[in-house]
FIKOLZA-1660 file (N, C-alpha, C; in steps of 0.1 Angstrom, whole numbers, plus 5000, padded with zeros to 4 digits):
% residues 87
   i   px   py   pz ch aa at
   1 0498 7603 9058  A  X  N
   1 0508 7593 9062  A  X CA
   1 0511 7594 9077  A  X  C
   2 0511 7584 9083  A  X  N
   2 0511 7583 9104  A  X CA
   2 0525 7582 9102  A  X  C
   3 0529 7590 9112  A  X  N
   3 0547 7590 9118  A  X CA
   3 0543 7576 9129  A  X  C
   4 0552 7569 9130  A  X  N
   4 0556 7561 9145  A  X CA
   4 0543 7564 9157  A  X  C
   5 0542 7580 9157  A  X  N
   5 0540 7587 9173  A  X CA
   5 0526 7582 9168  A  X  C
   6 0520 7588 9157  A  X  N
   6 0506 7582 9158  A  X CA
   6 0503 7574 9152  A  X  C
   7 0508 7564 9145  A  X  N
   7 0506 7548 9147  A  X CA
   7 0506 7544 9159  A  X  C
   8 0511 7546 9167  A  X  N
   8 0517 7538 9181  A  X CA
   8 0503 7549 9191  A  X  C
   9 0499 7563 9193  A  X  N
   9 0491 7563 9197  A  X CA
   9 0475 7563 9194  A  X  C
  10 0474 7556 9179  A  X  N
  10 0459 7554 9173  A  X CA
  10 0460 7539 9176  A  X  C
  11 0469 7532 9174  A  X  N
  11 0468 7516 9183  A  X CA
  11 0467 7516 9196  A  X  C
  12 0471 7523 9205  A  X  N
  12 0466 7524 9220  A  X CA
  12 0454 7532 9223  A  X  C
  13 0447 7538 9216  A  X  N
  13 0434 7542 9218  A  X CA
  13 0425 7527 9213  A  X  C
  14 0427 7523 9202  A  X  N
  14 0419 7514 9197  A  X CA
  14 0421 7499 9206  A  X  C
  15 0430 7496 9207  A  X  N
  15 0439 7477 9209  A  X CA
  15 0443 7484 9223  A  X  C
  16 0437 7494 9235  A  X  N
  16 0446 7489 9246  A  X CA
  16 0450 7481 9253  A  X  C
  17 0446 7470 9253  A  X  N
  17 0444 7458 9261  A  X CA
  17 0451 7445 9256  A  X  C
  18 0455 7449 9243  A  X  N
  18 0468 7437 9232  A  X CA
  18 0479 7444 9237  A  X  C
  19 0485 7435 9233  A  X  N
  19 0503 7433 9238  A  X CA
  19 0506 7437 9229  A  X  C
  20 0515 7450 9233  A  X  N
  20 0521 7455 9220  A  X CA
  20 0533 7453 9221  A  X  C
  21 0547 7450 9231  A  X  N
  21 0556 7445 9230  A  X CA
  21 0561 7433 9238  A  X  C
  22 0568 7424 9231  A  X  N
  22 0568 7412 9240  A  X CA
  22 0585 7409 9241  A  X  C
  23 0595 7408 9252  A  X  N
  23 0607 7413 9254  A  X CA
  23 0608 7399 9262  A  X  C
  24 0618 7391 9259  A  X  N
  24 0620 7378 9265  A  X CA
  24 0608 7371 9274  A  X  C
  25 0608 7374 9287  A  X  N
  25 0596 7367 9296  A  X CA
  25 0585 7377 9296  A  X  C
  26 0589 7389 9294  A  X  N
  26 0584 7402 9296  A  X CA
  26 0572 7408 9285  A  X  C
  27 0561 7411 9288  A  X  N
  27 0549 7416 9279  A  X CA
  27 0545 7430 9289  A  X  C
  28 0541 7435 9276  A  X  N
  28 0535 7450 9280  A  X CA
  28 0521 7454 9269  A  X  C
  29 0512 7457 9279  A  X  N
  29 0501 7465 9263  A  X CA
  29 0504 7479 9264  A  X  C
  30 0491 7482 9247  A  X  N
  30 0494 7494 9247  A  X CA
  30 0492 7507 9255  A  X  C
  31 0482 7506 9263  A  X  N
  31 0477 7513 9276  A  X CA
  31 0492 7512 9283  A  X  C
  32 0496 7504 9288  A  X  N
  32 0505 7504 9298  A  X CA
  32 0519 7509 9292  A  X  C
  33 0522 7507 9279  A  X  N
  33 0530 7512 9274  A  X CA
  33 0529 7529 9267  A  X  C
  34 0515 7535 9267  A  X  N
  34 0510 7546 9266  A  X CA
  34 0514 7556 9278  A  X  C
  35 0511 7550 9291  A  X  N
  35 0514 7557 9305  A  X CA
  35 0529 7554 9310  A  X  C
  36 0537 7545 9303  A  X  N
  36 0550 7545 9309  A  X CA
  36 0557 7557 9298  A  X  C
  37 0553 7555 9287  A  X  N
  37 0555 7569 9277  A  X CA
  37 0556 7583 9281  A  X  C
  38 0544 7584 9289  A  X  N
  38 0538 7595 9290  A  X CA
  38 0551 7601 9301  A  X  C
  39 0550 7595 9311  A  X  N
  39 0559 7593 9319  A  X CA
  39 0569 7598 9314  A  X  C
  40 0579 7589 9308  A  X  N
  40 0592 7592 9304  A  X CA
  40 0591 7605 9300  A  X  C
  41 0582 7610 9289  A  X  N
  41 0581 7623 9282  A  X CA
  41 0582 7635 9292  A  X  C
  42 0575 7630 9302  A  X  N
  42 0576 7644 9314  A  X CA
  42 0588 7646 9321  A  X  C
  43 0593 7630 9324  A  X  N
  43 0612 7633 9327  A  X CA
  43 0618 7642 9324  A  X  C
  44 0617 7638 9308  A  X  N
  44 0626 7640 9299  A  X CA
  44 0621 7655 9299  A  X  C
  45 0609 7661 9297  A  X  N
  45 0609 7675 9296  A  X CA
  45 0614 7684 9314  A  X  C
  46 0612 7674 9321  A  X  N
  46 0622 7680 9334  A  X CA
  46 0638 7683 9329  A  X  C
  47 0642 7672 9318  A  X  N
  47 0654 7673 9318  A  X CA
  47 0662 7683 9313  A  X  C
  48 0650 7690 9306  A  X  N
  48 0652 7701 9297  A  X CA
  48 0655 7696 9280  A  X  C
  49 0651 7685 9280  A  X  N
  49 0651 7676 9263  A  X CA
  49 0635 7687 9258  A  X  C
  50 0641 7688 9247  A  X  N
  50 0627 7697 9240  A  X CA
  50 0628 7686 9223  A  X  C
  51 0623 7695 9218  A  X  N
  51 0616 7693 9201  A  X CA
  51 0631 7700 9196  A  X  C
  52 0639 7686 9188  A  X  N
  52 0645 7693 9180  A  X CA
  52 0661 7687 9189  A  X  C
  53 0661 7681 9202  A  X  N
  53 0674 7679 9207  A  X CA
  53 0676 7666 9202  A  X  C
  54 0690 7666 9202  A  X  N
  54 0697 7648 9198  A  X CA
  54 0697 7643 9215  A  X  C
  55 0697 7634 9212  A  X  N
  55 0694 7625 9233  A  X CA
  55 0705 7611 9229  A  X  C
  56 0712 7608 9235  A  X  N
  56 0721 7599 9232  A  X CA
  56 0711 7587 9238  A  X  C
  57 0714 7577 9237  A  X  N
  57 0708 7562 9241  A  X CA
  57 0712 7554 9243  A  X  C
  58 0714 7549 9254  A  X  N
  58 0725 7539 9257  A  X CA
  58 0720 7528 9263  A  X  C
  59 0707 7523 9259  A  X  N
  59 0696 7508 9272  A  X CA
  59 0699 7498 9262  A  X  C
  60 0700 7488 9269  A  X  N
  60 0699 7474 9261  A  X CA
  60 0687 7472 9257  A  X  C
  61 0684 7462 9248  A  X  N
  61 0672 7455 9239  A  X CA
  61 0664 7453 9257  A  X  C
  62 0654 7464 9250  A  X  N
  62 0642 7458 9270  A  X CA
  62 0631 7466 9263  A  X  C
  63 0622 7462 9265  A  X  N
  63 0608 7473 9269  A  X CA
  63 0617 7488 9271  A  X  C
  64 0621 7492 9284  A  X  N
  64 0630 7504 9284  A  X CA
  64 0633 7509 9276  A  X  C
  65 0641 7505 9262  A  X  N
  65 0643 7509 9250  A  X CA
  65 0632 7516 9241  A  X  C
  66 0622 7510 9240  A  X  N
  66 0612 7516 9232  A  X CA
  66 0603 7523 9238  A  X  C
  67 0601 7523 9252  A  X  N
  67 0594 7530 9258  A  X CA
  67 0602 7544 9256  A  X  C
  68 0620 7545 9259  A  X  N
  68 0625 7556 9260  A  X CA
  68 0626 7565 9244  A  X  C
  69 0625 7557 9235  A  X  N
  69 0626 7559 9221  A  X CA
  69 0611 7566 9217  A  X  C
  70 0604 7561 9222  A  X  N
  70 0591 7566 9218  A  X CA
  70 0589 7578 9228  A  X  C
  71 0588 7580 9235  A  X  N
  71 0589 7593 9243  A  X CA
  71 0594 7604 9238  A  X  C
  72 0610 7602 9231  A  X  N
  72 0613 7609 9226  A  X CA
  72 0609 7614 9214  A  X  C
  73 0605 7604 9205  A  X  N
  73 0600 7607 9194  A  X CA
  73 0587 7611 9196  A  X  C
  74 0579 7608 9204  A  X  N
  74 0570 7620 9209  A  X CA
  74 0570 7638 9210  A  X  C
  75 0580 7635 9216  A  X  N
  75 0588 7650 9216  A  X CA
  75 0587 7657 9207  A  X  C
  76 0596 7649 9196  A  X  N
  76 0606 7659 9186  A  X CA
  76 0618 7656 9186  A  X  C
  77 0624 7648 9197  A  X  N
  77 0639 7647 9198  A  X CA
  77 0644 7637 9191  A  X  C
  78 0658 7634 9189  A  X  N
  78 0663 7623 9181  A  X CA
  78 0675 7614 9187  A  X  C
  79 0665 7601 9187  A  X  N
  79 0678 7592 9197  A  X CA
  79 0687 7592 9184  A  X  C
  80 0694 7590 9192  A  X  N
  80 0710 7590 9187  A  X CA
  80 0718 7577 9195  A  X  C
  81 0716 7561 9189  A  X  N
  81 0721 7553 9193  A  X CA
  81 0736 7547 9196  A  X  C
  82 0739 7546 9204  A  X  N
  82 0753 7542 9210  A  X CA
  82 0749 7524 9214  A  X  C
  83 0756 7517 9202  A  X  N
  83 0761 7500 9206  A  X CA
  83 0767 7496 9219  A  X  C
  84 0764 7491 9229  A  X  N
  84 0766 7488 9235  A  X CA
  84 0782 7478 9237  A  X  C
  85 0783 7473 9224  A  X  N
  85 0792 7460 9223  A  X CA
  85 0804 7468 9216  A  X  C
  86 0801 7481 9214  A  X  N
  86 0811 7488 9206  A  X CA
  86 0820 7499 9222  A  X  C
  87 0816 7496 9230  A  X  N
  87 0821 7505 9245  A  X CA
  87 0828 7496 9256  A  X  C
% end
């Protein structure tokens, strides 16, 4: 059974070039959303986030969101969502 992490990177190997998320005016493929991932992932291990940390989350509904969600979940770590409409 595929977690998220490799659903999402056995579709970017195969479908790079399809839109994998489409955010108001806003489209992203999986390639491009693979390397903004990647990205994030390395931040985030600057930040000292490892395998196993809670990461609070605080982005509105954007591309941003799931790129930052998936990074994490790349990791190991676990967003931990905070509502925005509740702050």
């Amino acid at each position: 059974m595929e977690n998220i992490c490799q659903y999402f990177l056995n579709s970017a190997q195969k479908f790079p070039n399809r839109v994998a998320i489409v955010h108001k005016n806003q489209a992203i493929t999986f390639k491009e959303l693979e390397e903004r991932v990647k990205i994030t992932t390395l931040y985030f291990c600057k930040m000292r986030i490892k395998e196993g940390s809670r990461v609070l989350v605080f982005v509105p509904m954007s591309i941003d969101l799931y790129v930052n969600v998936l990074a994490l979940f790349y990791m190991g770590a676990t967003a931990v969502f905070l509502d925005q409409f509740l702050v």
